[in-house]
C-alpha positions, -999 to +999 in steps of 0.1 A: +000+000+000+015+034-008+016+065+013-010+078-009-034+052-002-029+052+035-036+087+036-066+082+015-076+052+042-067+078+075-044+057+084-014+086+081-018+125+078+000+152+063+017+181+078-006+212+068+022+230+065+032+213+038+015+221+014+029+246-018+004+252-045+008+251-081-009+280-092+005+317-089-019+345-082-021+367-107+012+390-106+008+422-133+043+439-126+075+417-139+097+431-110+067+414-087+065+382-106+106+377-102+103+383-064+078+361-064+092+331-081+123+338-062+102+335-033+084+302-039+117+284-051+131+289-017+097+282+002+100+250-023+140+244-016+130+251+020+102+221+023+127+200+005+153+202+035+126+200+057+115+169+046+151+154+044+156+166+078+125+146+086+134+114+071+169+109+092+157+125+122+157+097+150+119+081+166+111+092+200+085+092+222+077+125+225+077+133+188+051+127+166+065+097+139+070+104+104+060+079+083+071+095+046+075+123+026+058+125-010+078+152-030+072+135-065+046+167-074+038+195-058+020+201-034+050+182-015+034+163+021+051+146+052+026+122+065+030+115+101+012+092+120-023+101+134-032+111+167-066+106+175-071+125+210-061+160+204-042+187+212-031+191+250-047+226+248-079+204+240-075+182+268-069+208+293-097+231+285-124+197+278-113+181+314-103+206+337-122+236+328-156+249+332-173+260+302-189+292+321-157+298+338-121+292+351-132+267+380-119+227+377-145+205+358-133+174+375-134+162+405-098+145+400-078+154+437-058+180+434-026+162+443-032+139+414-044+165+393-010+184+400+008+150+394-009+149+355+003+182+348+038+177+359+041+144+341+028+164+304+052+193+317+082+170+316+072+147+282+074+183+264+107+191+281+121+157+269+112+163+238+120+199+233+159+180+247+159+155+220+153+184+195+181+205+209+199+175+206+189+170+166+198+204+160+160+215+159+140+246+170+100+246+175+097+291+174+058+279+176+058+259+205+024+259+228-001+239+236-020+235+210+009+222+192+013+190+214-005+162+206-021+134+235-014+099+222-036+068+237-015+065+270-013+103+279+020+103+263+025+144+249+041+145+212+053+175+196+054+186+158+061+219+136+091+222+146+121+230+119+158+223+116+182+254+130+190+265+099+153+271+092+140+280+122+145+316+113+122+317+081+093+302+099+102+328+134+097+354+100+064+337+092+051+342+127+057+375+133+040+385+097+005+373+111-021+394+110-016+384+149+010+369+159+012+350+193+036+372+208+028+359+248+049+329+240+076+345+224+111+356+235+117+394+238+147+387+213+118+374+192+093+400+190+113+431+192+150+418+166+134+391+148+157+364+168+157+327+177+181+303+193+179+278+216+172+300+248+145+315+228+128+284+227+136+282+270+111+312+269+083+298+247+084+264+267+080+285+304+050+297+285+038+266+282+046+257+318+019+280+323-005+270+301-006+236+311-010+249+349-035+274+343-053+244+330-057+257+296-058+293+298-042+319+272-015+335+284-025+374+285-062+366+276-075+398+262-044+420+254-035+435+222-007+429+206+006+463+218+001+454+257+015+420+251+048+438+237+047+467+266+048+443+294+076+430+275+096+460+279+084+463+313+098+432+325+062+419+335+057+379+337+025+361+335+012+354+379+013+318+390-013+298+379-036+284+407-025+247+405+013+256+400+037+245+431+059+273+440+094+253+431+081+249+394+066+283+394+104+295+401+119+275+374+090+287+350+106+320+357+137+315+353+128+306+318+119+343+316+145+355+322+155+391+304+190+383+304+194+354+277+223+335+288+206+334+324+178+314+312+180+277+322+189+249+295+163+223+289+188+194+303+182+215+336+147+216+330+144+181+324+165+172+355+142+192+378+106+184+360+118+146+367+130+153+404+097+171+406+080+139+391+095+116+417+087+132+447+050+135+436+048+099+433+066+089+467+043+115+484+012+106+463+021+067+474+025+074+508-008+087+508-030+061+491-013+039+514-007+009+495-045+013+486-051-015+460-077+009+442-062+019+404-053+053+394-067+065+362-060+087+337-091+097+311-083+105+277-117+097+263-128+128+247-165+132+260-153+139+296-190+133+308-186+094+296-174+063+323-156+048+296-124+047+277-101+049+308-062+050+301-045+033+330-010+054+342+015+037+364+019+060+394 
């Protein structure tokens, strides 16, 4: 069976991004129409290298598998394996939030509750690792760009080889509105990305995934977002946050670049956190022979579909 077929069955998908179309728009100006071919010959060279970076890069658990690239015709795909529960964004807001509100929709204790988070906290950290380790930055990472397999495991995708990363930070800031709470001061104000760039976007995330969903300076222009910026002004601590991984999520904030943690720090602490979560939260069941579940079903109102995490 050919990727084609598979895709055709929805057994694979491809990456939206993907996509480059055949047709130009209409260009009236021959000084346009150069520009513009120039332009989609390097967004074409650009998926190329993309999808060859794809097609070595190393399986892991965090990332979301790619099963092939089709770059016969245009439009070029990668076609990565489906993931059928969502984004994490998703998850958070369908299981933990009120629709009329910020209060928790489920009645999960709030140690255990804390112990979820952590545990999607440090899948994304091991995976934002492995990509510093392949030479990879993700300038769009948030929640809504990790993925919840079957067992609760977090996946990432969008993210682009170094030497790319720059045209897509370029694409990102020419939205009509870009998501400038999750990016780096160096970002939004010089255009720049490295690796402690990508530090700052995952604190933001920290913070998503402990405000349980929220968006991170609900209801500011662009223009606030960018003055509290410049004023130095960090998001508060989310209600559900413990105060040693509300530090560390500011440290990822940090103004001062090379202050910022690295993400084999990160990881270290996020896992230290991890452990201590489970000793305490065993202590406390007391060898209680009653299972901990996780639920991953998506209608949060149903008894079924339960996803069984070792604790």
């Amino acid at each position: 069976m050919t990727l084609r077929d598979q895709r055709a069955q929805g057994h694979i998908r491809p990456l939206p991004l993907a996509m480059i179309s055949r047709e130009l728009p209409p260009i009236y100006d021959q000084t346009d129409m150069i520009n513009d071919e120039n332009a989609r010959m390097k967004e074409i060279l650009n998926f190329r290298a993309l999808a060859k970076n794809a097609t070595i890069m190393p399986r892991h658990q965090n990332i979301v598998d790619v099963l092939g690239v089709s770059l016969e015709d245009v439009p070029y795909f990668i076609y990565q394996e489906y993931i059928e529960y969502g984004t994490l964004k998703d998850f958070l807001m369908r299981n933990y939030q009120e629709s009329s509100g910020g209060s928790s929709k489920r009645d999960t204790p709030d140690h255990e509750k804390t112990l979820h988070l952590t545990m999607f906290a440090a899948d994304i950290c091991e995976g934002m690792l492995f990509l510093k380790r392949q030479n990879c930055h993700h300038p769009g990472l948030a929640a809504r760009k990790v993925l919840l397999s079957p067992s609760g495991r977090c996946k990432l995708y969008d993210f682009w080889p170094v030497d790319l990363a720059q045209e897509r930070v370029k694409q990102i800031l020419d939205k009509k509105l870009p998501p400038l709470a999750w990016l780096a001061p160096e970002t939004v104000f010089l255009g720049h990305f490295m690796e402690k760039s990508d530090i700052w976007n995952f604190g933001v995330v920290l913070w998503e995934i402990y405000s349980l969903g929220e968006i991170p300076f609900g209801g500011l222009t662009c223009a606030e977002i960018e003055s509290k910026l410049r004023n130095k002004e960090s998001l508060d601590q989310p209600l559900t946050c413990p105060g040693g991984i509300f530090g560390h999520m500011l440290a990822t904030w940090n103004s001062a670049i090379d202050e910022r943690p690295t993400f084999e720090h990160l990881n270290l602490t996020l896992s230290s956190f991890l452990y201590d979560m489970r000793e305490s939260l065993n202590d406390e069941k007391d060898n209680s022979e009653q299972p901990n579940y996780f639920r991953l079903d998506k209608d949060s109102s149903s008894s079924d579909d339960y996803i069984e995490h070792i604790i």
